[in-house]
N, C-alpha and C positions, 0 to 999 in steps of 0.2 A: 504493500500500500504506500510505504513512504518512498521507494522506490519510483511508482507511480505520477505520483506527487512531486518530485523532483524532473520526472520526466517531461510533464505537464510545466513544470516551470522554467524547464530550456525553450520548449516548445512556443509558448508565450514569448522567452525574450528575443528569439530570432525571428518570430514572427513580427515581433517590435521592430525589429532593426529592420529587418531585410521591408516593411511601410515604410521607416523611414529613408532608407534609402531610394526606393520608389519615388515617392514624394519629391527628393532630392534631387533626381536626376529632372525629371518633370520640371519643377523649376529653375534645374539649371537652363536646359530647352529652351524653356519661354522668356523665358527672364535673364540665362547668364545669372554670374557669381557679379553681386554689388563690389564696387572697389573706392579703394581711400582715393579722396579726393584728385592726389597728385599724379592719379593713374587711371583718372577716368578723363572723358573730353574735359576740354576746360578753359578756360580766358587769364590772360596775365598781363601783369601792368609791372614795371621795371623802372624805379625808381633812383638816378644816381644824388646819393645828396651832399659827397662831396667828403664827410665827416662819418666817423665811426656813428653808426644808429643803435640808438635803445629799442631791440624788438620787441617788446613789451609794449613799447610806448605807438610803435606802426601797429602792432598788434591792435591797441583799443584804438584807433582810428578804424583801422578795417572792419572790426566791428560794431562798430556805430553804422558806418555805411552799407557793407556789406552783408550786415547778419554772423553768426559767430561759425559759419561752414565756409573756411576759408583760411589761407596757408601763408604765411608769412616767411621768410626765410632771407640771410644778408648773401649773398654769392658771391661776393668779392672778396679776395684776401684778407682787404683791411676792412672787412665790414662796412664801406661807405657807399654799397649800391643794394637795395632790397628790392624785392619779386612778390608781389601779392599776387594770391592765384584766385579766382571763386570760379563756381561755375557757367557765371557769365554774370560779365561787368559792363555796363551801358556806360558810353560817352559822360552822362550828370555824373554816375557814381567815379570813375574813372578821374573826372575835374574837382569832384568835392574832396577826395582820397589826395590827389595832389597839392590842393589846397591848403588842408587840416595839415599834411605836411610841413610846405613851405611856415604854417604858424610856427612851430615847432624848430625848422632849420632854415638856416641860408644857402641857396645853392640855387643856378642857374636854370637850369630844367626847369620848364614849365607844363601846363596842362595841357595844353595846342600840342606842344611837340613832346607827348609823350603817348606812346601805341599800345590801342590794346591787341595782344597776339590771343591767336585761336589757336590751341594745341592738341593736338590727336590723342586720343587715348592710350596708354599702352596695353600690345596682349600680354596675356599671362603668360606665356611661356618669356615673353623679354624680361617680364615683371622678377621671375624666379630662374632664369636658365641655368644662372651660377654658381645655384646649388643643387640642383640635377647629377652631375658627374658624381658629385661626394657621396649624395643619397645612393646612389646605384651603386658606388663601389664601395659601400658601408655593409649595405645589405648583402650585397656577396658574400663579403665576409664572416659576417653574422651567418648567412643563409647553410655553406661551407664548414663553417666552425658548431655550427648544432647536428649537422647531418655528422658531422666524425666523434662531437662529443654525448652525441643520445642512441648512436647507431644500434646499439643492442635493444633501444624500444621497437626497431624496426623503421629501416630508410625511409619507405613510401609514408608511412604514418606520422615523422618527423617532418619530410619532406612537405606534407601537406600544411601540416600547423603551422610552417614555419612561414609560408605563401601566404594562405587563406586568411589566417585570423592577422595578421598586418595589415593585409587589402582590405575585409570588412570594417576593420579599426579604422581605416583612413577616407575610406569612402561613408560611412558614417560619420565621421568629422564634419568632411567636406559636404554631407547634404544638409547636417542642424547649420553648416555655416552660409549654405544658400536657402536655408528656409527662413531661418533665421533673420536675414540680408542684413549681415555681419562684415563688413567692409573686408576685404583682402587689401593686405597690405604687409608694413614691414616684422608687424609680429606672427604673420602665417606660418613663418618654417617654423617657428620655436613650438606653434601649438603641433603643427604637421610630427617634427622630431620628438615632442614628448609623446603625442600620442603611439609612437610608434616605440620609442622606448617601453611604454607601459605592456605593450603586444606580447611585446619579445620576453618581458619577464611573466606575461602571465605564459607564453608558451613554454616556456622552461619551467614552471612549476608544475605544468602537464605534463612535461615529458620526465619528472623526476616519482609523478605518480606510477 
């Protein structure tokens, strides 16, 4: 009976996952993964003012203007040129953002001759390429080093746990993070890496049963 009962309660939680991965893929489909602001389309204004800037201080101007969905950053060496990004800036907003500025600093630049730029999205695979190679030749090795270190549970039975329960680990990640629409962005590998760390150890405590 309690046997039963426990059978009944796998039953259930993969019937849970494997909905919500459903779900997940569906709205990746229709919808795509939501992304952090700086990787989705977007409009930018370029600001040089000459003198090191308090982002802080551009910061609450852009939000006044622009609503507080929106990136600030200094790009120059010496900090004296900053980049406001939102997802689209109108001419007014663009001249009052220069403005609220010039109160603040001195510097030539004006609102006439400063451009708002339209920037492309980036795809996810630019967004993450750079840790692609490390991930795949991590896993090898992990993959590699459980097939020689559990081999007497039986290859194919290791071999399986060692594939399967990573992929559904990560592809359940990846659907509550598009159900969710949970921006992608620079903290995805660290959630992607743990969740795949945690895989690996529940599959070694399978394989030690």
């Amino acid at each position: 009976m309690k046997q039963l009962t426990e059978k009944k309660k796998k039953i259930l939680a993969f019937s849970v996952i494997a909905l919500i991965i459903v779900i997940g893929i569906i709205v990746t489909i229709v919808l795509g993964f939501n992304k952090e602001l700086k990787y989705k389309q977007n409009q930018s204004i370029e600001i040089y003012v000459e003198q090191k800037v308090d982002e802080k201080k551009i910061k609450e101007i852009a939000n006044q203007v622009l609503g507080k969905k929106n990136l600030v950053e200094t790009i120059e060496i010496y900090q004296d040129m900053v980049s406001i990004t939102a997802e689209t800036i109108s001419e007014e907003q663009k001249n009052e953002i220069v403005n609220k500025v010039k109160e603040n600093y001195e510097f030539e630049q004006t609102a006439e001759n400063t451009a708002i730029k339209t920037n492309v999205k980036t795809r996810i695979w630019d967004m993450y390429k750079n840790y692609i190679i490390p991930f795949i030749i991590s896993g090898v090795v992990v993959f590699v080093y459980m097939i020689i270190r559990y081999r007497k549970s039986g290859i194919l039975k290791v071999m399986l746990r060692t594939l399967i329960i990573p992929i559904i680990a990560e592809l359940l990640l990846l659907s509550i993070i598009a159900i969710t629409r949970l921006p992608l962005g620079k903290f995805t590998p660290i959630c992607v890496i743990t969740v795949y760390i945690i895989s690996i150890v529940y599959v070694i405590r399978r394989n030690k049963k």
